[in-house]
Every structure is written in C-alpha cells, then in structure tokens.
DSSP file (Angstrom, degrees, kcal/mol; ACC not computed):
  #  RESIDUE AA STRUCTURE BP1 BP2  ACC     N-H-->O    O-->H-N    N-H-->O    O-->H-N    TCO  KAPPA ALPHA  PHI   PSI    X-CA   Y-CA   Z-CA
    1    1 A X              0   0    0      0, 0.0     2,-0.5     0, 0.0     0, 0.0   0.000 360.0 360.0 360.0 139.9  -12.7   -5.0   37.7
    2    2 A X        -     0   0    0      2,-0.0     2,-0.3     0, 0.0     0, 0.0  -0.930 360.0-141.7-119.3 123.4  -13.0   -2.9   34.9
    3    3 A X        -     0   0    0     -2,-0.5     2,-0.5     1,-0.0     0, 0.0  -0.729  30.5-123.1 -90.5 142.0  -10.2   -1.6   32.5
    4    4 A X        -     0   0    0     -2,-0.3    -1,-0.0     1,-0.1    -2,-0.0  -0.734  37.3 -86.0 -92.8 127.1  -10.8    2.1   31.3
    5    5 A X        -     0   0    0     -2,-0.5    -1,-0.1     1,-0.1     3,-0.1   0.625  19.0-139.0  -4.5 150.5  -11.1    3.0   27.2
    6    6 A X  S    S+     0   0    0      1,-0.3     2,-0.3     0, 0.0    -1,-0.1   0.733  92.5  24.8 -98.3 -15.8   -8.2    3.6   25.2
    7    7 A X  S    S-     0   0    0      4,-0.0     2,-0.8     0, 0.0    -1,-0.3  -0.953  96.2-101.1-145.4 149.9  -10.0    6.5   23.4
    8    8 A X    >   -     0   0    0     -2,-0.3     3,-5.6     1,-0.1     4,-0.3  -0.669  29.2-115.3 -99.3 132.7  -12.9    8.4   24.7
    9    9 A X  T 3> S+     0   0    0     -2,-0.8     4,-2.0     1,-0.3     5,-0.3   0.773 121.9  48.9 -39.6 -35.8  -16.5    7.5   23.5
   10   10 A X  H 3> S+     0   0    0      2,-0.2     4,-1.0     3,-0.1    -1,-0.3   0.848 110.6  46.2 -58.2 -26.3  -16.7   11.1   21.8
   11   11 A X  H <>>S+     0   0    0     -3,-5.6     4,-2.6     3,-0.2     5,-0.6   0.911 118.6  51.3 -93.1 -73.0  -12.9   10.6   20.0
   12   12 A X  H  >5S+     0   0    0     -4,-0.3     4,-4.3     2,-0.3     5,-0.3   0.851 114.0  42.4  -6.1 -72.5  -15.0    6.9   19.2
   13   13 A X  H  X5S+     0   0    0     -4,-2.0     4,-3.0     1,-0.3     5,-0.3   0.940 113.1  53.6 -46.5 -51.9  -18.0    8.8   17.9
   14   14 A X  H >X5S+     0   0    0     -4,-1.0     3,-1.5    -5,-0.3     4,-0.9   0.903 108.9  41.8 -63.2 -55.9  -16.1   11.0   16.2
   15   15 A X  H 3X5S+     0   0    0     -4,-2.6     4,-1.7     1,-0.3    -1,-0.3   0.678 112.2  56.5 -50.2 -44.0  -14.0    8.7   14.1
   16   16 A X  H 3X<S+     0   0    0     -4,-4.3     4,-1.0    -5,-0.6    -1,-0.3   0.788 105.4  47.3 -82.0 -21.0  -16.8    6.5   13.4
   17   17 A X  H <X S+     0   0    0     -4,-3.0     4,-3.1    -3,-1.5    -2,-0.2   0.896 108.8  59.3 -76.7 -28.4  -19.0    9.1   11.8
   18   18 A X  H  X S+     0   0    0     -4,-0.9     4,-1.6    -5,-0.3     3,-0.5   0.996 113.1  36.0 -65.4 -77.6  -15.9   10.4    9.7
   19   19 A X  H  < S+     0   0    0     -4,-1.7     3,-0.5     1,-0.3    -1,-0.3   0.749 111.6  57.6 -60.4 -17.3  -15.3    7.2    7.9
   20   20 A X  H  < S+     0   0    0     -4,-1.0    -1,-0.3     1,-0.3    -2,-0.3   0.847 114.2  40.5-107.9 -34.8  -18.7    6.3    7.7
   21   21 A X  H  < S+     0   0    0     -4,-3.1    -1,-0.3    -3,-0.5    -2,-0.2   0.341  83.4 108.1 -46.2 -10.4  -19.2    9.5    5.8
   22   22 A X     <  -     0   0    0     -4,-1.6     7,-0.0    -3,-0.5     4,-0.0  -0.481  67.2-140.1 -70.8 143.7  -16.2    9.6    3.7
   23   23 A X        +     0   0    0     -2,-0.1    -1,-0.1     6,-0.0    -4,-0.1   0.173  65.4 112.7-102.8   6.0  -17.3    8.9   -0.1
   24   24 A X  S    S-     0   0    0      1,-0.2     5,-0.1    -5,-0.1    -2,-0.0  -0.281  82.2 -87.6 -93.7-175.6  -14.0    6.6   -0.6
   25   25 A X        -     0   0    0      1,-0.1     4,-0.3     3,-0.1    -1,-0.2  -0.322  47.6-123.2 -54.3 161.5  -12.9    3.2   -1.2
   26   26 A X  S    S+     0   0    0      1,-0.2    -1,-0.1     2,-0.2     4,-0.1   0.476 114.2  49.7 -78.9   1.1  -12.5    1.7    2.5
   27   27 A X  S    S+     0   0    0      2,-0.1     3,-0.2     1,-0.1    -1,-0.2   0.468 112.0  48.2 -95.0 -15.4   -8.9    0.8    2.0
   28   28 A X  S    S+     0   0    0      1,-0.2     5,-0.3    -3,-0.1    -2,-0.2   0.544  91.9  90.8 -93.5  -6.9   -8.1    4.7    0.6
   29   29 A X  S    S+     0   0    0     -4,-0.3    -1,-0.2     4,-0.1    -2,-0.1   0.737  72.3  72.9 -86.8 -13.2  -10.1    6.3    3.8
   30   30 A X  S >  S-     0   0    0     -3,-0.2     3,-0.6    -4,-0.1     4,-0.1   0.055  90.3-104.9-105.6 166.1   -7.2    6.7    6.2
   31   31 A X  T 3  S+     0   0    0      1,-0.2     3,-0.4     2,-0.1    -1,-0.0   0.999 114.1  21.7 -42.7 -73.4   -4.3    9.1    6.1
   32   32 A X  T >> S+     0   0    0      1,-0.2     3,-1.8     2,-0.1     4,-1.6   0.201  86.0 112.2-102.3  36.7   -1.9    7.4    5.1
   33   33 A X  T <4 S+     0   0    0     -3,-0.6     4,-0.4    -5,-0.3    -1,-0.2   0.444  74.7  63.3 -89.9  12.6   -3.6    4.4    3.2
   34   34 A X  T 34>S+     0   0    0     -3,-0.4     5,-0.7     3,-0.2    -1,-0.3   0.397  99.0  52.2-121.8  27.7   -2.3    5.5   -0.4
   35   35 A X  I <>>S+     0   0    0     -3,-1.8     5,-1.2     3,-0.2     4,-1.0   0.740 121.2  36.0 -78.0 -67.1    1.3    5.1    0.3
   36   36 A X  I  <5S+     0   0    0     -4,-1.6     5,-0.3     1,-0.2    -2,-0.1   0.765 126.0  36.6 -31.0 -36.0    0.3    1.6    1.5
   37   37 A X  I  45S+     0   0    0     -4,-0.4    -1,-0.2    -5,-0.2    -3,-0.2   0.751 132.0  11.0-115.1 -24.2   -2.0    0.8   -0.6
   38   38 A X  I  45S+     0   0    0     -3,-0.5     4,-0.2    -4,-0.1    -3,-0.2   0.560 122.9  42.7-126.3 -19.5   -1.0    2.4   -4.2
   39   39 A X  I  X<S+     0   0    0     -4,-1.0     4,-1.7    -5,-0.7     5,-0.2   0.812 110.0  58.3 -71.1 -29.9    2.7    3.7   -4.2
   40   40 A X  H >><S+     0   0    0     -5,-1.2     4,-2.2     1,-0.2     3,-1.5   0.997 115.9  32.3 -76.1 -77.9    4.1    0.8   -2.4
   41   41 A X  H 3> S+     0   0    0     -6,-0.3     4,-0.6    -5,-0.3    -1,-0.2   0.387 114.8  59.2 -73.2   4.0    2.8   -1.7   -5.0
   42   42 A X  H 34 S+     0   0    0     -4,-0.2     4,-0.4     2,-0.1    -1,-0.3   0.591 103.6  47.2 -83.0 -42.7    3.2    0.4   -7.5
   43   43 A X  H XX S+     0   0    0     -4,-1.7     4,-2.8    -3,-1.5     3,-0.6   0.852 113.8  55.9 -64.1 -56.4    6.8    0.9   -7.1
   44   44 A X  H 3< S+     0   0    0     -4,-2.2     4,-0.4     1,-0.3     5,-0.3   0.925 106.9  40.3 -14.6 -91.0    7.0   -2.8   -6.7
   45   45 A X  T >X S+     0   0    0     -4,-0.6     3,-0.7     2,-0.2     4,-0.5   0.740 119.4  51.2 -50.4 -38.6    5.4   -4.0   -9.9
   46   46 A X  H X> S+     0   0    0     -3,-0.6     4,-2.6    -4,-0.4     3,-0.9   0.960 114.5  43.6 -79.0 -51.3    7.4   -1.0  -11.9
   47   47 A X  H 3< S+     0   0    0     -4,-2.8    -2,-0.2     1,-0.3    -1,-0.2   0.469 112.7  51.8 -82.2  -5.9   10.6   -2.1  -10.3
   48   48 A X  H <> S+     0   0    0     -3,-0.7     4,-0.7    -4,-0.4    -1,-0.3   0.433 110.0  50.2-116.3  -6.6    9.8   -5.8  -11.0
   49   49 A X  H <X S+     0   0    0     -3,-0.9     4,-2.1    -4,-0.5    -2,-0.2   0.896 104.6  55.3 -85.8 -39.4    9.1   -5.2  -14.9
   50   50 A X  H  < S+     0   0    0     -4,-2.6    -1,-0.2     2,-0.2    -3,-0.1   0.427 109.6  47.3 -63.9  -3.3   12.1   -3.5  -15.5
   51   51 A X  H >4 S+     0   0    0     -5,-0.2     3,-1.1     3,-0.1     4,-0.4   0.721 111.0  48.9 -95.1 -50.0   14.0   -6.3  -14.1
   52   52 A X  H >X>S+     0   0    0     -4,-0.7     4,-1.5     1,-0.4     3,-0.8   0.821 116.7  43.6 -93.2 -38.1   12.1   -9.1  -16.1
   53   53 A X  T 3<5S+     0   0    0     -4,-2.1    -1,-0.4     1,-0.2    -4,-0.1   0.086 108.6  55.0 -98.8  53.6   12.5   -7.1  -19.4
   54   54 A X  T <45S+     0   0    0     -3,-1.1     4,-0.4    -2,-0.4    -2,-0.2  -0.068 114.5  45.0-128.6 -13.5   16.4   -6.2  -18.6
   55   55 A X  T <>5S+     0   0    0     -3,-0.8     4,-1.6    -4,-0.4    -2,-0.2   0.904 111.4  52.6 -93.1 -35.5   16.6  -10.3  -18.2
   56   56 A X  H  X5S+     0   0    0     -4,-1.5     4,-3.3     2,-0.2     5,-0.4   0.871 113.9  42.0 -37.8 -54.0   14.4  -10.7  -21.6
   57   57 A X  H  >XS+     0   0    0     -5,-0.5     4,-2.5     1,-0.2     5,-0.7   0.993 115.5  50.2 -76.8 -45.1   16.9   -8.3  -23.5
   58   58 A X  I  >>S+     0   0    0     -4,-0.4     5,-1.9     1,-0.2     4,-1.6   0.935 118.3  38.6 -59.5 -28.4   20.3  -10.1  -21.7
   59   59 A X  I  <5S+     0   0    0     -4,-1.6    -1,-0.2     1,-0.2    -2,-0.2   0.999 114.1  55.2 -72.2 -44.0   19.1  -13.9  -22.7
   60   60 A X  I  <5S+     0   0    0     -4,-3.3    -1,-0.2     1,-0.3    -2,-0.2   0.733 122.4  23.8 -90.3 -22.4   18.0  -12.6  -25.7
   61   61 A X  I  <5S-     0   0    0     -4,-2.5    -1,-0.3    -5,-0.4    -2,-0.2   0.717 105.2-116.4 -91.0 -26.2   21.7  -11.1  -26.6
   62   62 A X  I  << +     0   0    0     -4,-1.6     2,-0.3    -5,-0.7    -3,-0.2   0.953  61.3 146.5  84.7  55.4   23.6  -13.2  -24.6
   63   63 A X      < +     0   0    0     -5,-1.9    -1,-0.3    -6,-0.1    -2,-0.1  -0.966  52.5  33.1-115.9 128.2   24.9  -10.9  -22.4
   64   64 A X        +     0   0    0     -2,-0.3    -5,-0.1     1,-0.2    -6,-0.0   0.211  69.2 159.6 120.5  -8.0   25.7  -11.6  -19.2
   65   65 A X        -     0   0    0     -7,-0.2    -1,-0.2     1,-0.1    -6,-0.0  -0.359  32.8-140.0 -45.1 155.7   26.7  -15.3  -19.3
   66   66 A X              0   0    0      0, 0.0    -1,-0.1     0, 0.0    -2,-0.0   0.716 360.0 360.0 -57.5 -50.9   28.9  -16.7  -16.2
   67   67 A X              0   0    0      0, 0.0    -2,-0.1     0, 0.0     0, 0.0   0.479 360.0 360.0-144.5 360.0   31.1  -18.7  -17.7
C-alpha cells in the first residue's frame, strides 16, 4: 500500500529548480525568511541594548534603588 504525494512531482520540480536558481543566501531564499531571519533578531538585540544601557545609566546614578 502506497500513500499518494503531498505535492505533485511537477509543483516538486518546480520548487526545486527555483531555489536552486535563486542567487541568495539559503536561509534569505524563501518568502518570508527575512522577517525570521533578520527583523526578528534584529528587533531583539536593539531592544536588548537599550535595556542594558538604561541599567548602565540607573546603577551608574543611582536611580532606581528598592529600598
């Protein structure tokens, strides 16, 4: 017993010639691979420097203590 393709060997063909022609990195070749793959972590890293220097400037005044 045999299960039948999830995509048809032409859709296959096609797909595979497309990336394999594409002149980009292999992580960039996709649709949506530069939200994933550069905004995402990009926002990240911006949003995790501004944090670490907003902790820099509070030690470094003293502001912010608890008790």
């Amino acid at each position: 017993m045999t299960e039948p393709p999830f995509v048809s060997r032409e859709r296959l063909l096609k797909h595979q010639q497309y990336f394999q022609h594409v002149h980009k990195h292999t992580y960039l070749k996709g649709r949506f691979d530069k939200i994933t793959s550069v905004a995402i972590p990009l926002a990240l890293t911006v949003s995790s420097l501004a944090l670490i220097g907003r902790g820099i400037y509070n030690m470094s005044h003293g502001i912010g203590k608890k008790a």
